[in-house]
N, C-alpha and C positions, 0 to 999 in steps of 0.2 A: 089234596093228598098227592105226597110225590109218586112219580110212577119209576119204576127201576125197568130200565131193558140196557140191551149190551153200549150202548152209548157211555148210561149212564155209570157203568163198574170203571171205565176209562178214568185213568190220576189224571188231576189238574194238571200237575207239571209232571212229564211224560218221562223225564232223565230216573224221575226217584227210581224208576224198576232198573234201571241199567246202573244207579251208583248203589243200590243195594247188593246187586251182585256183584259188583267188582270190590268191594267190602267184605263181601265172603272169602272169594277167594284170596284175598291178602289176608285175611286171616287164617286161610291152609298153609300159605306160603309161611307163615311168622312161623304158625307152631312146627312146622316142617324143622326152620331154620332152628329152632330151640327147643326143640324136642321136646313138645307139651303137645297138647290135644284142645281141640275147639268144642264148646258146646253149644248147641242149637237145639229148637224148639220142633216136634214131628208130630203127625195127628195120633200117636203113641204116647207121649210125653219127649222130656227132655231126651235127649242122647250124647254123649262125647265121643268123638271121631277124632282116631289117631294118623300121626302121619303116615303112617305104613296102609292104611285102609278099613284097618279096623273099627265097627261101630257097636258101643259096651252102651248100656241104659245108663244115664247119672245119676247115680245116688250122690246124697248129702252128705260126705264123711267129716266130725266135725269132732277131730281128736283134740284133748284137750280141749276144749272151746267152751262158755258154758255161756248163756244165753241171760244171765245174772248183770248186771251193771255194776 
């Protein structure tokens, strides 16, 4: 039986937590630069964050779109 303690919650390779953050924030930066909004995952659900600071819940808006092939 594997045993879990704080050893084990440690990544194998140690960078992934530091290139996932810098992933994020170049994704602030783009939508900053092009005036679009980032979506990301919260223990609420989805949310979209603007570049001004605003944080709106994301709904699905699927105009025109139909789900038919």
């Amino acid at each position: 039986m594997l045993e879990h303690n704080e050893h084990s919650r440690k990544r194998k390779y140690g960078w992934v937590n530091q290139w996932a953050k810098m992933t994020g924030e170049r994704a602030k930066i783009d939508a900053k630069v092009n005036n679009t909004y980032i979506v990301y995952a919260t223990k609420d659900g989805l949310v979209k964050e603007f570049p001004n600071g605003e944080i709106k819940p994301y709904t699905e808006e699927r105009q025109g779109k139909s789900n038919e092939i």
